[in-house]
C-alpha positions as CSV (number, residue, x, y, z in Angstrom):
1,X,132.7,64.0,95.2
2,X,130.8,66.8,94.6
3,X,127.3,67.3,93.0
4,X,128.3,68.3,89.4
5,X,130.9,66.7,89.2
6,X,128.9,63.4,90.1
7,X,126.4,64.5,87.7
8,X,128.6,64.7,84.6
9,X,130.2,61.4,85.7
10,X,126.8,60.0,85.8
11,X,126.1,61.6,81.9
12,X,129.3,60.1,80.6
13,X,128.7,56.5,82.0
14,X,125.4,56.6,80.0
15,X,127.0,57.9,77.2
16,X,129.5,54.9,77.0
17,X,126.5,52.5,77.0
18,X,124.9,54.2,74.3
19,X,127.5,55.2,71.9
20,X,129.4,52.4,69.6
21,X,133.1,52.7,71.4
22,X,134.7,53.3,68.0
23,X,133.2,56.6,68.2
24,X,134.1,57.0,71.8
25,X,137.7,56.4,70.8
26,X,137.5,59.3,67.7
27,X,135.9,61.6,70.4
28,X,138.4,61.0,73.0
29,X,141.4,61.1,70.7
30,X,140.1,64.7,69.3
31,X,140.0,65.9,72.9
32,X,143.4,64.3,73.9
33,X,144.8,66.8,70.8
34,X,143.2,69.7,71.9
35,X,145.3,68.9,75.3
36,X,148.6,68.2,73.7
37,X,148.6,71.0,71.3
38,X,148.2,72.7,75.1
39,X,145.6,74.8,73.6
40,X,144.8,76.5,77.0
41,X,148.0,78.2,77.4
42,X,147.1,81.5,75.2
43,X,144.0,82.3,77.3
44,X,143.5,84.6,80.1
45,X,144.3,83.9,83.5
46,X,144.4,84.5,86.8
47,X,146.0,87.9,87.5
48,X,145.4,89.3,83.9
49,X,142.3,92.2,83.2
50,X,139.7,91.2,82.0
51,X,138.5,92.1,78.5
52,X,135.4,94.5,78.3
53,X,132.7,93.4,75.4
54,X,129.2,94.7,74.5
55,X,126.8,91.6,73.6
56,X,123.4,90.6,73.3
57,X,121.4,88.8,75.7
58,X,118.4,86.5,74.9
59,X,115.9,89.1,74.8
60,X,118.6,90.7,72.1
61,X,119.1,93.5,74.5
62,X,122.8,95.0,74.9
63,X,125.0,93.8,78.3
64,X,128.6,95.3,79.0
65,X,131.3,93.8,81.3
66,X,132.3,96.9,82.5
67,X,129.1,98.3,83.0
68,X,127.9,95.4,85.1
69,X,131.6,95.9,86.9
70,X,130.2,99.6,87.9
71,X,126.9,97.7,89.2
72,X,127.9,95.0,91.4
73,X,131.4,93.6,93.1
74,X,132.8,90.4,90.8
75,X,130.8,89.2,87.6
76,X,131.1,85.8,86.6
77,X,131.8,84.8,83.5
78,X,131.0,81.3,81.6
79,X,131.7,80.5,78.5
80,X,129.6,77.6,77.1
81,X,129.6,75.3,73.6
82,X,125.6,75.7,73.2
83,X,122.2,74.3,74.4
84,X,123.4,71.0,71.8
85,X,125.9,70.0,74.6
86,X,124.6,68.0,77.4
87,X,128.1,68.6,79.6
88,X,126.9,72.5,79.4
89,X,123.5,71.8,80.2
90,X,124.2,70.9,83.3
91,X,127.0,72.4,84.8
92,X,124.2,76.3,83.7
93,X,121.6,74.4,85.9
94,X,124.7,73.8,88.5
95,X,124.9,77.4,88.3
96,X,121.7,78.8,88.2
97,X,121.5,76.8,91.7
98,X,124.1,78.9,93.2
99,X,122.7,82.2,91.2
100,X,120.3,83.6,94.1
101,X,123.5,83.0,96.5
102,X,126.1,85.0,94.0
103,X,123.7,87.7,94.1
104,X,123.9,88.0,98.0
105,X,127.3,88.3,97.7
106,X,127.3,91.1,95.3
107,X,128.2,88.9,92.4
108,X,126.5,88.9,88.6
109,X,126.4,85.8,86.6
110,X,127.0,86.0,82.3
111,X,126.9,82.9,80.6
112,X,128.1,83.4,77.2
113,X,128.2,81.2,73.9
114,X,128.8,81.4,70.2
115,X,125.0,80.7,69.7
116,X,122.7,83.2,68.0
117,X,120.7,85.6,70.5
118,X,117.2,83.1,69.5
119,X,119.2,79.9,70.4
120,X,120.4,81.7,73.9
121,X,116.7,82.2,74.2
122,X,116.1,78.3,74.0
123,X,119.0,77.6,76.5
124,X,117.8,79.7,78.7
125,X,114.0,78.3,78.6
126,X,115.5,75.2,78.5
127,X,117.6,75.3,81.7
128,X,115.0,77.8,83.5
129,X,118.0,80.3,83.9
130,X,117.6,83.4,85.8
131,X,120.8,85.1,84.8
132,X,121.7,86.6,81.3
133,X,123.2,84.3,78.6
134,X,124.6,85.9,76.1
135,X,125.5,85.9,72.4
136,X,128.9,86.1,71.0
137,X,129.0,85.9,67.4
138,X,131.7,84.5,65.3
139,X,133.2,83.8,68.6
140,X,134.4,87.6,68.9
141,X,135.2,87.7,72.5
142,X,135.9,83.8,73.4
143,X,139.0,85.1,70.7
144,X,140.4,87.5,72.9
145,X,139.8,85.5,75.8
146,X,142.0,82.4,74.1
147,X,139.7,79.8,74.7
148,X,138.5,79.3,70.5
149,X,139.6,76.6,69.0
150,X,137.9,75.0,65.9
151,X,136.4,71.2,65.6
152,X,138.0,68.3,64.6
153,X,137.0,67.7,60.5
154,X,136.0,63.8,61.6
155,X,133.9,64.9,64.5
156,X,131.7,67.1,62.3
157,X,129.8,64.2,61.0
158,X,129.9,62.4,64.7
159,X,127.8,65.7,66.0
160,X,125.2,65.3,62.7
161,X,124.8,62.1,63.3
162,X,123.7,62.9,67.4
163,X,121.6,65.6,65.5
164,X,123.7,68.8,66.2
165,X,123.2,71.5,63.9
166,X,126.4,73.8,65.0
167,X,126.3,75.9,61.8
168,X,122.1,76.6,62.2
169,X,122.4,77.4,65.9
170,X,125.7,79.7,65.5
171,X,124.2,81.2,62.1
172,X,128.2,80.7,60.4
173,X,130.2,77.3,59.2
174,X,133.3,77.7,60.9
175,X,132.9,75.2,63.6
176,X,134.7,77.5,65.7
177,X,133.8,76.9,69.4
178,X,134.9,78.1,72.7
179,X,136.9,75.8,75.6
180,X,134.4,75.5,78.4
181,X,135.9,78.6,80.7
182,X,134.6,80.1,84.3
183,X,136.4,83.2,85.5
184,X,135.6,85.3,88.3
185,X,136.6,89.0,87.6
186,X,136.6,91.9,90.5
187,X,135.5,95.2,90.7
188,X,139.1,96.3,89.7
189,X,138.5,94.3,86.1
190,X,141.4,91.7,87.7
191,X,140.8,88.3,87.0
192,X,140.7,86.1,90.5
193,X,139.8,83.3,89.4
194,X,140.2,81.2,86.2
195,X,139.0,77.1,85.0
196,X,140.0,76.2,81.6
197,X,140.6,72.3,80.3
198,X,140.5,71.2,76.7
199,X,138.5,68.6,77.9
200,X,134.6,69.5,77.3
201,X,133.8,67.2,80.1
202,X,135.2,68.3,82.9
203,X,133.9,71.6,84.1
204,X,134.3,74.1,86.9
205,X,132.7,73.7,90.5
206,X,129.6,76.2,91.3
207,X,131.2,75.5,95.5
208,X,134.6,77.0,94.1
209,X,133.4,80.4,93.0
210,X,131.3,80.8,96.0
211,X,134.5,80.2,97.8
212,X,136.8,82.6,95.9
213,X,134.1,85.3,95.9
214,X,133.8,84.7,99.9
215,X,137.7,84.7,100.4
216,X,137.9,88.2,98.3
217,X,134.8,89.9,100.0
């Protein structure tokens, strides 16, 4: 099995001795709707153009998709719940361990999130990121990239009670939030390679978009 992967198995086994399982069981039946309402199946894919967007970075500075297009060969894309989710956490730190190598092979990495540009800030302090995480408010661009959905009413008070404040760190009370989501786009704006699952635990491989990038240099 491979690193991350190992690693979020490890979080969720320590997770299911801590939590009281009739909270598991509200968690895990919220998630198993998200997957039989297929909510995956409106977003972008493999194959499809990207969409271009203009947001701001932790330093509240302005970063364009396209732009970074003109600059380097693929950009990868991730879109992320916020520094509150320990599944995110680490699969950015999974990331920023392959950064230094994506950037040897011509690629730029974007993580992107719902959060406002000073909680960005504290994820990227947080995880020591060396790439640019980004701010999408009111879920602008996870919108046209199909991956918003909005969360379940009963796990609203769950995420309080962990000490989640979605509504502070997203500056809006929607409880909108974005399907974990890699993509790897190509110079020509084509998407080549896409990870979606309604499931908020299980995440994309860093090893599979090195591969992917290697196989379309």
């Amino acid at each position: 099995m491979s690193r991350l992967l190992d690693e979020l198995k490890n979080y969720q086994e320590e997770f299911s001795k801590k939590v009281p399982k009739e909270v598991q069981e509200i968690m895990l039946k919220a998630t198993k709707k998200l997957a039989e309402d297929r909510l995956s199946k409106n977003a972008l894919k493999v194959g499809d153009i990207a969409k271009d967007f203009k947001l701001a970075n932790a330093a509240n500075n302005q970063v364009s998709l396209f732009d970074e297009l003109e600059k380097n060969n693929f950009v990868v894309i991730n879109f992320y719940r916020g520094v509150w989710c320990p599944y995110c956490n680490l699969e950015l730190k999974a990331l920023q361990s392959i950064n230094e190598e994506l950037n040897n092979l011509g690629a730029k990495l974007i993580a992107i999130s719902p959060q406002t540009p000073d909680a960005s800030l504290s994820t990227k302090e947080k995880n020591e990121l060396a790439f640019e995480v980004l701010s999408d408010s009111h879920n602008k661009i996870a919108k046209e990239y199909g991956l918003v959905f909005s969360l379940a009413e009963e796990l609203r008070p769950i995420y309080e009670s962990f000490g989640i404040d979605i509504v502070g760190l997203n500056q809006e009370d929607s409880f909108e939030l974005p399907m974990p989501a890699t993509y790897v786009i190509n110079k020509n704006k084509e998407i080549i390679y896409s990870f979606i699952d309604e499931d908020y635990t299980k995440r994309c491989e860093p090893q599979d978009i090195i591969d992917i990038i290697q196989k379309n240099s």
